[in-house]
N, C-alpha and C positions, 0 to 999 in steps of 0.2 A: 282585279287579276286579269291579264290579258288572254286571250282566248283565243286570239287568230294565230291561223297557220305558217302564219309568215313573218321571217323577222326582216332586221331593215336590210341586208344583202337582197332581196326577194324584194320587198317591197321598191327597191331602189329601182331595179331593172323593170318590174312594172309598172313605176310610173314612168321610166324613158320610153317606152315602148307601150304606153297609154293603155295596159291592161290590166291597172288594177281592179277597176268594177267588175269586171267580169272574172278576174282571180275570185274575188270576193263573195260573187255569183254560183261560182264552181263550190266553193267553200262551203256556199250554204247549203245548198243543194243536193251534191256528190258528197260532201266527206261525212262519214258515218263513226261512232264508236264498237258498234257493236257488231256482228257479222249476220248478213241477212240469210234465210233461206237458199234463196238465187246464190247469195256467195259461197255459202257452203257446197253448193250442188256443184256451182264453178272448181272451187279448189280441189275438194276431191275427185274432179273430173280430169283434172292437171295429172302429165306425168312429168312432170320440171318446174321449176320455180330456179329466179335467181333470187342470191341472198347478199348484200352489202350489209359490213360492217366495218369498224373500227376499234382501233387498239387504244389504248388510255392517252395518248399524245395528239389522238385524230386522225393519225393514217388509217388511210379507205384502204378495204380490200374488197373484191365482189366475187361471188362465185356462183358456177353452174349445179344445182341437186338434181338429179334423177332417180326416177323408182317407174315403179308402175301405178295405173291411175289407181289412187286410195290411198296412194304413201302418204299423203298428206289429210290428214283430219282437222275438222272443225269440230272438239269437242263441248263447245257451250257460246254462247253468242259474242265472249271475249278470248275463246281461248283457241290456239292449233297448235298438233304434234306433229313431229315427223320426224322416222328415224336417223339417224347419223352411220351410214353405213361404212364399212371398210374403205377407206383411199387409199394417198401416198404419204399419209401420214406427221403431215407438214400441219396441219390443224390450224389452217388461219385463218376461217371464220369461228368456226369455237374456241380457239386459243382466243381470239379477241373477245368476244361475248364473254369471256374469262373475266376479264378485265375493265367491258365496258356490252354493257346487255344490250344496249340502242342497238335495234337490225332493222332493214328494210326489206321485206320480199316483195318479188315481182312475179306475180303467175301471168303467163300469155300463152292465148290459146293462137297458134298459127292458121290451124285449118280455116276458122271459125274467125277471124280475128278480133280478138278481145282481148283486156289485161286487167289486172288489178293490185292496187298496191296494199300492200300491208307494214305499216311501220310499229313495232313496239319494243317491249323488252325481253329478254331472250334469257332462259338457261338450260343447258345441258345437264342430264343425270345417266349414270351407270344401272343407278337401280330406279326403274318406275315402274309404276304397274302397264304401262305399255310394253313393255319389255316384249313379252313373250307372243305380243300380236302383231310385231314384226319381225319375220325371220330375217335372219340376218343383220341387225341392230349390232352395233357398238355403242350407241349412247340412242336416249331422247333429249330429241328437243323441243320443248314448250315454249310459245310466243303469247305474251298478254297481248294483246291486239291494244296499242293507245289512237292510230288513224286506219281507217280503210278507206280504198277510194277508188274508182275504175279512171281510168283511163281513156282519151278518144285513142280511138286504134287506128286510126288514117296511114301511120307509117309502118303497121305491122307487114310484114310482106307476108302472102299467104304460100303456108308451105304443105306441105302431109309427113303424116310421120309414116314414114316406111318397113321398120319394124322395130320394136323397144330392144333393149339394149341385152343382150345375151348375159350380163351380169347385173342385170338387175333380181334382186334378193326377191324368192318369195319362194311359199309350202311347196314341201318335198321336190324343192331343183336345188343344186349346188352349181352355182356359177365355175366359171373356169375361173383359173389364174389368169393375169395381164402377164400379156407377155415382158413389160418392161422390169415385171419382179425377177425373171432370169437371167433380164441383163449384166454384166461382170461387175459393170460399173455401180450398181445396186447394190446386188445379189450379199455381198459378207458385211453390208450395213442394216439391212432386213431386224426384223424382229426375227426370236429364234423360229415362233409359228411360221415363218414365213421362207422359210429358209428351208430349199431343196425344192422348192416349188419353182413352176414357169419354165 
């Protein structure tokens, strides 16, 4: 059974660019199955992570999550959740995970610069017992972790976060409405919940 991380598109490019040893090197070394301490401390330190996935034919999509730090948990040395909160309702990273569970996550700390990847398989539920330990939840989502791995952060540009996001979900705050739910062009395609708002 083969074991390594890389198939021959990957392997191809590093051997033109004489970096397979040391792919090989990082391999040994960096990639983990299980989530460390340190990683856990990391992710739930995170207020964002991005998320790449794809739909049953391969089309990539990637997208931005936000919350506040702790949206994201490490529940056991294979497992993370994190809620799915209210969008624009277009669901195309969970639409896809629908259809094909392979996700990628990227947590990256800006101030700090560090990253970390997380590749595994992914489902969305309505009802989990997380439910009620994230306010404002429309689904969970669990990720079996199959690679973790950090990343050199060389090209991280160092940023600061300035202040978290006014409509990030948490106890006893009700976020605003976005203002694009009021817009005309919207507005009578809304869910009924959503309708007369913004």
């Amino acid at each position: 059974m083969d074991t390594s991380p890389y198939h021959d598109g990957m392997r191809e490019l590093q051997d033109a660019r004489d970096t397979r040893a040391i792919a090989d090197r990082l391999a040994q070394v960096t990639l983990r199955r299980a989530f460390t301490d340190d990683d856990r401390a990391f992710i739930q330190a995170c207020c964002m992570f991005f998320v790449a996935s794809a739909d049953a034919q391969g089309r990539p999509d990637c997208s931005y999550k936000g919350g506040l730090p702790g949206f994201v948990r490490v529940l056991d040395e294979h497992t993370l959740a994190f809620p799915d909160y209210d969008g624009n309702g277009m669901y195309r990273s969970w639409g896809n995970v629908a259809v094909n569970p392979q996700v990628g996550l990227l947590f990256i700390d800006f101030e700090k610069p560090r990253r970390l990847r997380v590749n595994g398989s992914a489902r969305i539920a309505a009802v989990d017992p997380l439910m009620a330990e994230f306010p404002g939840a429309v689904f969970v989502v669990r990720v079996a972790a199959e690679a973790i791995f950090p990343n050199c952060p060389r090209y991280i540009h160092k940023m600061a976060l300035v202040e978290p996001s006014v409509y990030a979900p948490r106890d006893g705050y009700t976020p605003p409405v976005p203002a694009w739910k009021g817009f005309d062009a919207f507005r009578d395609a809304l869910p009924a919940r959503d309708r007369g708002q913004g």
